[in-house]
N, C-alpha and C positions, 0 to 999 in steps of 0.2 A: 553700219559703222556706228559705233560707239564708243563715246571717252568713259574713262575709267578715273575719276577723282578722288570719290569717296566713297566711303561704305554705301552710303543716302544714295547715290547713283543708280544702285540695285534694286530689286526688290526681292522678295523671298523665292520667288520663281526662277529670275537670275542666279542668284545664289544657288538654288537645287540644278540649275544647270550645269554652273561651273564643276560643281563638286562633282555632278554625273561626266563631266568631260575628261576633268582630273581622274575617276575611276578610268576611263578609256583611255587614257594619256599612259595611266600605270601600266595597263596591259600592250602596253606598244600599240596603238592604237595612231592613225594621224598623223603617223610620223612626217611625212611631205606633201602636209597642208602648207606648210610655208617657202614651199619650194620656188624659187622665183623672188623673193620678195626681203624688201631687209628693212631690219630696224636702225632704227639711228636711236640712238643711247646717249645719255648724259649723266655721268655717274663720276664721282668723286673718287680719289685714290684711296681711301678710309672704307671703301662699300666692299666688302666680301661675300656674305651671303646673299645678298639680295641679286649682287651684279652678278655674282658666278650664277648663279640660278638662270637668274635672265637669259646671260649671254650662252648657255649651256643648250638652255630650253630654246633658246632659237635655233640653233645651230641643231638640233636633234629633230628640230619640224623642217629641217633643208633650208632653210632660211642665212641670212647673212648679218652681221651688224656692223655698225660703224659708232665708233666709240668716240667721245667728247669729254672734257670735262663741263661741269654745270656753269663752272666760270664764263665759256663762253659763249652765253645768253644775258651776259651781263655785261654789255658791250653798248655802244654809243647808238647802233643800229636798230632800226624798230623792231618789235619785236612782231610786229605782222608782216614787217616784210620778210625774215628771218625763215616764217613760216612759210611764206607763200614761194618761196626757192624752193623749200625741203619737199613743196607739195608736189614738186615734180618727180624727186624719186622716192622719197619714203615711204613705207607701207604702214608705218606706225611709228610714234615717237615716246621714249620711254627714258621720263624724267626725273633725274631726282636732286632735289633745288629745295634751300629754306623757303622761298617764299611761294606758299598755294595759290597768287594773285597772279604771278607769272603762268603759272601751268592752267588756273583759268581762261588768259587772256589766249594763250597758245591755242586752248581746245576752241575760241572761238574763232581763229584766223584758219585753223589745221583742217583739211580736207582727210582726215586719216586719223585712227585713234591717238589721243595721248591718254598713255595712262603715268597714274604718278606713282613713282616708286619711292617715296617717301618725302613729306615736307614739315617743316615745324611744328604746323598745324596737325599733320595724321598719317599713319602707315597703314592704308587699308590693304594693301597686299599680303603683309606680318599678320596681322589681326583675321584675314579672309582663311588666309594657312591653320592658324589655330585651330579656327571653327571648324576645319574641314580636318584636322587631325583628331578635334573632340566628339567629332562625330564617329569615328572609326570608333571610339570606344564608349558614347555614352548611347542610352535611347532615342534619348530627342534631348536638343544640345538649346531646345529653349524650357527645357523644363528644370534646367540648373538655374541654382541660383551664383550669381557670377560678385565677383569681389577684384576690384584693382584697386590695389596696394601701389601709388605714387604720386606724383603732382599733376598739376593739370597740365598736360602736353602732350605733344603728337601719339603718346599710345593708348593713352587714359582717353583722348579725344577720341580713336580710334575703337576702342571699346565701348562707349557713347553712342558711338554711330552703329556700331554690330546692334548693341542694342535698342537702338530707334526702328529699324528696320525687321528686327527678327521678334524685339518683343520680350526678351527674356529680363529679368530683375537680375539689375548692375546696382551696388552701391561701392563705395570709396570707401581706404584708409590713408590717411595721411595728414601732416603738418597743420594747423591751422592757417587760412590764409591761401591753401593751394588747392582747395574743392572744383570740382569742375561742375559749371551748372548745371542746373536741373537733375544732380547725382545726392544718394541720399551720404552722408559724409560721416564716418567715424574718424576717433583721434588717439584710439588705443585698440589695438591687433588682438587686444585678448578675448573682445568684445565684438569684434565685427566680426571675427571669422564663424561664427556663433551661427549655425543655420545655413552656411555656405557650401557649394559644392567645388567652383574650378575659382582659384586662387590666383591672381596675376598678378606678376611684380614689373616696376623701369625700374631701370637704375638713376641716380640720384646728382647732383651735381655737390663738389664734395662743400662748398661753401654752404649749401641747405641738409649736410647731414645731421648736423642736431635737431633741426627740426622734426626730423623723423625717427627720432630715438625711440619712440613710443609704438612704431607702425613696424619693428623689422619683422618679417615670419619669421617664424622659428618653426623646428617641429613641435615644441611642444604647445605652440599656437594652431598648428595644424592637427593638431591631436583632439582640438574641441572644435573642431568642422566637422558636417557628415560623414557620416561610415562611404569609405569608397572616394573622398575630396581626391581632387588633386593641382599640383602646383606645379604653375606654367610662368616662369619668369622670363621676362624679354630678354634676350640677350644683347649686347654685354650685360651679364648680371656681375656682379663682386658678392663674394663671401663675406660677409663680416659687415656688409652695409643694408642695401635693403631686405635680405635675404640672409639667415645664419647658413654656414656649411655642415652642419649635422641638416638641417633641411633639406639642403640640394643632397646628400648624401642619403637622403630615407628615401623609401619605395613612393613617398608621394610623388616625387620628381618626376615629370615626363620631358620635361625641354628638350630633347639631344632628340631625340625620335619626333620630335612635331616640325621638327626644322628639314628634317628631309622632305617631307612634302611640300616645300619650295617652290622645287623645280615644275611638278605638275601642276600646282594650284595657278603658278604664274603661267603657265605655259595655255591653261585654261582661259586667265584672264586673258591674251592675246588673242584667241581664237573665238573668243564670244564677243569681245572688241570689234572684231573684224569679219564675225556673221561667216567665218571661214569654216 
């Protein structure tokens, strides 16, 4: 049994496993390994992709879920006693809550994986998909050099952590002021993308859009990255903000296709959580 947190949670071997599970997942592969067993879910009315994934991918390994909102772990109740009820029937707990201190505290009471399905701090299941859609099409997905275009938070964190673990050269575009440590940090798109191969955008909160007047891709910022670049923006993306729509509209675009792999990347992370 294992929680799934962070990226940092894995190591490169984990990682080569998930991905080989998810190839096995693809091929109908496991389908009632989860037969008998259900997750309890905590997912916000705002989650579409993550939660249909989720709740899909369980229901496709025989498995059952029980849905919540995240609200209610935020309740007067401790939160180990919380857990120590669910430890009776749970098979897994799959959370997704602003706060990464909660879902720390859970994985230390919980007899049963939690993994996080996203927190303010980082979307390692989003960012796990990426790498495991970038793999389909590159060599070796550490010998790109990688670029996140946004602020410092949950995806740029996330992309941080891919690359702590995996090794591959991550530097930033973006606003002054919003760097994420230890990233090396540009403040003009025309200049960073210089040398780069996989592109990543967030999207932006609208009061910090001037700040990033200087950082949006374009294609014709994508035009002076390597031969073969391509641009992976998180979604929700917006046209006209981090991202131009002549961009998303060029063949550099891969978004809509990395996103299907969702369902088996998560489906993977449950079954290597659960040594199932």
């Amino acid at each position: 049994m294992k929680h799934f947190l962070r990226l940092t949670d894995l190591t490169p071997t984990d990682i080569s496993r998930i991905f080989t599970l998810a190839d096995e997942l693809a091929q109908g592969r496991h389908r009632d390994r989860l037969r008998g067993k259900t997750a309890v879910m905590f997912f916000p009315a705002s989650s579409i992709r993550t939660r249909v994934t989720f709740e899909k991918g369980v229901y496709l390994l025989g498995g059952q879920t029980v849905l919540f909102a995240p609200e209610t772990l935020d309740k007067k109740e401790d939160i180990r006693d919380v857990c120590g009820y669910l430890n009776n029937w749970a098979d897994v707990l799959i959370v997704r809550h602003r706060d990464i201190a909660l879902l720390e505290r859970m994985a230390e009471y919980s007899s049963v994986p939690v993994i996080n399905a996203m927190t303010d701090a980082n979307h390692p299941c989003e960012i796990l998909t990426d790498l495991y859609a970038l793999s389909k099409l590159r060599e070796d997905i550490t010998r790109d050099r990688y670029l996140f275009c946004g602020k410092n938070g949950n995806i740029g964190g996330s992309w941080k952590e891919a690359a702590d673990v995996l090794g591959f050269e991550l530097e930033q575009c973006c606003g002054r002021g919003y760097e994420l440590d230890g990233v090396t940090a540009h403040h003009d798109i025309g200049s960073a993308v210089v040398g780069k191969d996989i592109i990543c955008t967030d999207s932006l909160p609208a009061d910090i859009l001037g700040d990033f007047a200087a950082c949006q891709v374009t294609k014709a910022a994508m035009d002076k990255a390597n031969p073969g670049a391509l641009l992976n923006p998180c979604p929700p993306f917006f046209r006209g903000e981090e991202v131009s729509a002549d961009a998303i509209d060029s063949d550099y675009f891969v978004g809509y296709g990395f996103k299907k792999h969702l369902l088996e990347v998560q489906q993977a992370i449950m079954l290597h959580c659960l040594d199932a």
